[in-house]
N, C-alpha and C positions, 0 to 999 in steps of 0.2 A: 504494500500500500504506500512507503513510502517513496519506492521508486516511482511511481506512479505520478507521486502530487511535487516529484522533482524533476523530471521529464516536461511536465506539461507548461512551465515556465520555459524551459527551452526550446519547443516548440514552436510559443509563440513568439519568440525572440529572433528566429532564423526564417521564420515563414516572409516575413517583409524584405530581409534579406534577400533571400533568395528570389523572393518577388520584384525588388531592384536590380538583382544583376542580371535577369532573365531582359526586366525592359531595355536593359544597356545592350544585349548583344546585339550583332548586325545583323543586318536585315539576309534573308536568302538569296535575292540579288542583288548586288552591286553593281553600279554605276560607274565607268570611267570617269574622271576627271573632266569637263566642259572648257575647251580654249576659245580665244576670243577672236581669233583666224576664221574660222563657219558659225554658221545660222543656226540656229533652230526652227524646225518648222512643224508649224500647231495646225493639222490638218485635220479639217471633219465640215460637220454644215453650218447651222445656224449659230449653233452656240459657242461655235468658235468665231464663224463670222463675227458676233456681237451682236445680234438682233434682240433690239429691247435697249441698245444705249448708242454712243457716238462711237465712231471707227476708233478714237483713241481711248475708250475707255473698254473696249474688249479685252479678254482675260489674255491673249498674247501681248496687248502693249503694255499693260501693267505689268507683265510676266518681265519682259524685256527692262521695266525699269528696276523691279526687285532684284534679278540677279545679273543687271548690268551686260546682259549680252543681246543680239541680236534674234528676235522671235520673230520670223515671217506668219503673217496670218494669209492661211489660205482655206481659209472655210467658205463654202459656199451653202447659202439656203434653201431648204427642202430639198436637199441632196440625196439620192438611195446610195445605200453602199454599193451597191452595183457601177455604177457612175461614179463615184468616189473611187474605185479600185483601176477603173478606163482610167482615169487621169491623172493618178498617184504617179504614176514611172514616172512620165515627162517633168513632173516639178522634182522629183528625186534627181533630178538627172542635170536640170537646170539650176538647183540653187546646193546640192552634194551638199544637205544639210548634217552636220557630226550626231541630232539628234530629234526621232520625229514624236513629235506628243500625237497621238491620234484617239480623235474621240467622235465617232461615229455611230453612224445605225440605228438613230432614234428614229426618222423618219420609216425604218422597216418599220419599228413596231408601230408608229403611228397610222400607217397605214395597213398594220394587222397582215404583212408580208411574212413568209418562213421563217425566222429566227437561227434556222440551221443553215441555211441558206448566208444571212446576214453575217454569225460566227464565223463561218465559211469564206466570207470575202475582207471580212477584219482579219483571217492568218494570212490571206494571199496577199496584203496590205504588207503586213508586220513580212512577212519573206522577201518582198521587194525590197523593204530598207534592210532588212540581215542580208539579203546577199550583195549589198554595198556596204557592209559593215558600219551601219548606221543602227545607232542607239534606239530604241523606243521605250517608252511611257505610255500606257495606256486608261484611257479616261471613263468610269464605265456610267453608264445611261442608265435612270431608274425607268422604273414600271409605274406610269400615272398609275394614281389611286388615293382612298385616305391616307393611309400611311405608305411614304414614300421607301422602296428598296432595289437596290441595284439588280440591274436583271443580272442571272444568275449566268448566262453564255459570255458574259466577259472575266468574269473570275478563270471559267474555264477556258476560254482564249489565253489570257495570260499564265496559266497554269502549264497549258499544253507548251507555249511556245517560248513560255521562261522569261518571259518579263516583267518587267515592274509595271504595278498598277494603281491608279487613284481610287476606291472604290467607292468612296462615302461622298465624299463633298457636294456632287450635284444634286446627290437623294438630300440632303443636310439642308444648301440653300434653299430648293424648292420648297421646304415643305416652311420655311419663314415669308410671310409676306412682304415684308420689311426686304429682303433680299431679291426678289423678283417680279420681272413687268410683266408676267402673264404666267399661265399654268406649266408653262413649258422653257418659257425664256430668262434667265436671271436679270436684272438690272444692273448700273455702273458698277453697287455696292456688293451683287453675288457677284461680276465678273471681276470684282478685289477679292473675295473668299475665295475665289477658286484659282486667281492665282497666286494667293500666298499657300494656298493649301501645297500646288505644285512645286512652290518653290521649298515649302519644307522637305518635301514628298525628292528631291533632289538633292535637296542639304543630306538630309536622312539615308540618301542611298550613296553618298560620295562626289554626285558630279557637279555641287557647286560645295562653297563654304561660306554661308551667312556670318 
């Protein structure tokens, strides 16, 4: 008994321990280090476009001011990933960015298109830039509804094809009114949340240093 009631103090003593050194380790992927020689390029539809605020408060020009490098915005609005995946090469090709953020395929689900289909043209995306040995970061799209959550085929995209992922922040802002100009669109204030989210989300994995 009284090993018992001396143990249980040491338990509780190492458990927080143990619960900080766990939140220290690194992440399972890492990031190279980000030079200020190439671009970055922030490629998907709308909500990269910025719709719902001015060209300079989209979440790549803020992105570009928090970690001082260059973010090309090429989003285009009501884009299907089908059409996003056409014309991915050529800007791969034209701006040989060191690292693409891609956050795509909300219009599949908006228009209630295949979802495996959708996954399916987010890998052939992400393989274009791995086989120019080009970084990616992927940004994942929630599921409209009450309660906001990321659709569940981009965990496994980045799963399958070993990349880093942002998973929360756009289910997060949406579901604050305060952060977005319509049910689907963030405003200036979410395209500030979702690019300090990324730029932690890059501190975190190694490829910048806040």
């Amino acid at each position: 008994m009284k090993r018992r009631i001396f143990c249980l103090p040491a338990i509780a003593f190492y458990l927080p321990v143990l619960a900080f050194l766990l939140s220290c380790s690194k992440p399972a992927v890492m990031l190279a280090p980000l030079n200020q020689e190439q671009p970055l390029l922030a490629f998907g539809d709308s909500i990269t476009f910025g719709y719902g605020a001015s060209r300079e408060q989209s979440y790549p020009a803020q992105l570009s001011e928090l970690i001082n490098l260059r973010v090309i915005n090429a989003g285009v609005s009501g884009e299907l990933s089908r059409t996003g995946l056409a014309r991915l090469e050529a800007l791969l090709e034209l701006h040989k960015p060191q690292l693409l953020l891609l956050c795509h395929g909300a219009n599949d689900m908006l228009q209630k298109r295949d979802l495996t289909i959708m996954a399916g043209n987010l890998k052939k995306m992400i393989r274009l830039a791995q086989e120019r040995k080009i970084q990616v970061v992927l940004l994942a799209v929630p599921r409209p509804g009450l309660i906001l959550s990321p659709l569940k085929q981009y965990q496994q995209v980045a799963d399958d094809m070993q990349i880093v992922i942002e998973n929360n922040i756009l289910s997060n802002i949406l579901q604050q009114p305060q952060y977005h100009s319509d049910m689907i669109h963030p405003n200036a204030l979410g395209y500030q949340k979702i690019a300090q989210a990324i730029a932690d989300l890059l501190d975190k994995h190694g490829a910048v240093n806040l």
